[in-house]
N, C-alpha and C positions, 0 to 999 in steps of 0.2 A: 164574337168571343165574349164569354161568361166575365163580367170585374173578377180578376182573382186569379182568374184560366191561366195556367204553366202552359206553354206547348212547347213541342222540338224546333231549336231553330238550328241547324245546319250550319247556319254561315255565322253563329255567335263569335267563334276564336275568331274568323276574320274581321268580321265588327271589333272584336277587343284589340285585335291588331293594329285597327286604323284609327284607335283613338286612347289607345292606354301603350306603355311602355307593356307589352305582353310577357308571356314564358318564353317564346322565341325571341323576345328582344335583351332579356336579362342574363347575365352572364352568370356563374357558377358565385364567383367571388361578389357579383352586386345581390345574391338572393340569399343573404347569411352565409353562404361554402355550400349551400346543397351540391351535391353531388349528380353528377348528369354522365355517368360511362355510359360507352356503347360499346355491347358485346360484339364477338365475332358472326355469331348467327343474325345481329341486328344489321352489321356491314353488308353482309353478304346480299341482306333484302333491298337496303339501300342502292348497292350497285348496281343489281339486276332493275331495279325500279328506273335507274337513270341508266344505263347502259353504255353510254361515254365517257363515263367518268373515272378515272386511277384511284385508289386510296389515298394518296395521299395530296390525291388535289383537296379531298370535302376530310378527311382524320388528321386531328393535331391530338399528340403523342405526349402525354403528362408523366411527368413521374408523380407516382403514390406519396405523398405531404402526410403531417400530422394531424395535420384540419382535415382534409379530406379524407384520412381514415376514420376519425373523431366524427368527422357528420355522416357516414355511413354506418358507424355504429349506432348512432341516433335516428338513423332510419329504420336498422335491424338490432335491433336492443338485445335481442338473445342468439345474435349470432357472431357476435362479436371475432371467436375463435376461426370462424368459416371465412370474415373479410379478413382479416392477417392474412389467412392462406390463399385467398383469392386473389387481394391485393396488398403485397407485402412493399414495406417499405423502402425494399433495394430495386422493388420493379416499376412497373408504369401502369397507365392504363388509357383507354380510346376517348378523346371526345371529338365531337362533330366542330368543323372549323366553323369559325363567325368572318363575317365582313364587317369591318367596324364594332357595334355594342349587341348584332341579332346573326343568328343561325342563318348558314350561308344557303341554304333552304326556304329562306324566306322573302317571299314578294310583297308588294302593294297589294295581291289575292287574299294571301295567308300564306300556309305552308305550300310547297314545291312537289311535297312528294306524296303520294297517293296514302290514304290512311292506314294499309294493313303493310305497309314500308319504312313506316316511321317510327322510330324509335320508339320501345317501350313505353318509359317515363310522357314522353310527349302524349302518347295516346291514354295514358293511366290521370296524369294531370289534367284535375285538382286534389285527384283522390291520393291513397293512401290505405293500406291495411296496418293495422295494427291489433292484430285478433282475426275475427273472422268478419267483422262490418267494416265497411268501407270507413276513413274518417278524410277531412277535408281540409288541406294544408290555407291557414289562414293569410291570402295574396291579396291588397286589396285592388289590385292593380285588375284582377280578371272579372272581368266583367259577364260571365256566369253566375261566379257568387255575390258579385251586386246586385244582379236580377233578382234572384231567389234564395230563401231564405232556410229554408230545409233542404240535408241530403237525396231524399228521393226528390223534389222539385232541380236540382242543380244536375240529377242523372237523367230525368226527363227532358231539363233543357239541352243536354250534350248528346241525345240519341244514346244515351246507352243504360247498362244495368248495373249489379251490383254484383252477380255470376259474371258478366265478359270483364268486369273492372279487376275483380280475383284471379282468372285465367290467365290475365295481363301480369297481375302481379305476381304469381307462381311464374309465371314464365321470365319474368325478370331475375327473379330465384336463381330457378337452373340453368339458363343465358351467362349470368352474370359469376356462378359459381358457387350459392348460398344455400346451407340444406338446413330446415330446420329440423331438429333434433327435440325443441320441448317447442309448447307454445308461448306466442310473441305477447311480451308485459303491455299492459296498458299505457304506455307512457304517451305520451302528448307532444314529441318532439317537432317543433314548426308549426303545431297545431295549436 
């Protein structure tokens, strides 16, 4: 290997797992309130992926807070009007249960559940849209972004692109219930 050389490592999240407090180990309320739902079409891939498993062994059932609408708007800065209606204040919404302080998905391996099963957020983290380029929630616990130091170098190390990172996140979009209507502000939220 070239002093310098990025390559793909595959098993980096598990690496950050076995030695950083990960994204599967932090809770919604320990990462500022970021917001972690999981839609109905994301359920549905999970179950069939585990096939033994009830809803309501792996989904605990939130009601919609003032924070947690307040950091989903800081996620989607110009959609503000679509999360009220998505996720309005007298209802709820899905997150994946934890054992103790990590995602009940999560082994001494890494994650449990096959990569195109796993929830959107999971597969889109470290990234972020806010426009049309990817940007990169500052964690300093992931050890992806302690590796490397540029966006394309951190999409290199995670096997992916900046088209399947997009796809990911349109598809959080429509999953999730969020249309945009103009394009998303520059803001910098987490980032």
């Amino acid at each position: 290997m070239i002093k310098g050389e990025i390559l793909t490592n595959p098993h980096i999240c598990a690496q950050c797992d076995a030695t950083n407090r990960s994204c599967c180990t932090l809770r919604a309320e320990d990462n500022d309130g970021m917001p972690t739902p999981v839609s109905e079409p994301e359920v549905v891939k999970i179950l069939a992926a585990q096939g033994h498993q009830r809803r309501e062994e792996i989904l605990d059932i939130r009601p919609n807070s003032e924070q947690f609408t307040h950091q989903m708007t800081l996620l989607f800065p110009d959609m503000a009007d679509y999360i009220h209606h998505a996720f309005p204040m007298s209802g709820h919404h899905m997150e994946l249960k934890t054992q103790g302080d990590a995602c009940i998905f999560k082994d001494d391996q890494g994650c449990l559940l096959p990569n195109e099963a796993r929830p959107h957020f999971c597969r889109i983290y470290p990234f972020w849209f806010f426009g049309s380029e990817p940007q990169i929630f500052q964690d300093h616990n992931c050890l992806a972004l302690q590796k490397n130091r540029t966006i394309p170098e951190v999409l290199l190390s995670l096997g992916t692109n900046a088209d399947t990172l997009r796809r990911i996140h349109n598809r959080i979009c429509r999953d999730w219930g969020l249309y945009r209507s103009i394009p998303q502000k520059q803001k910098r939220a987490f980032l």
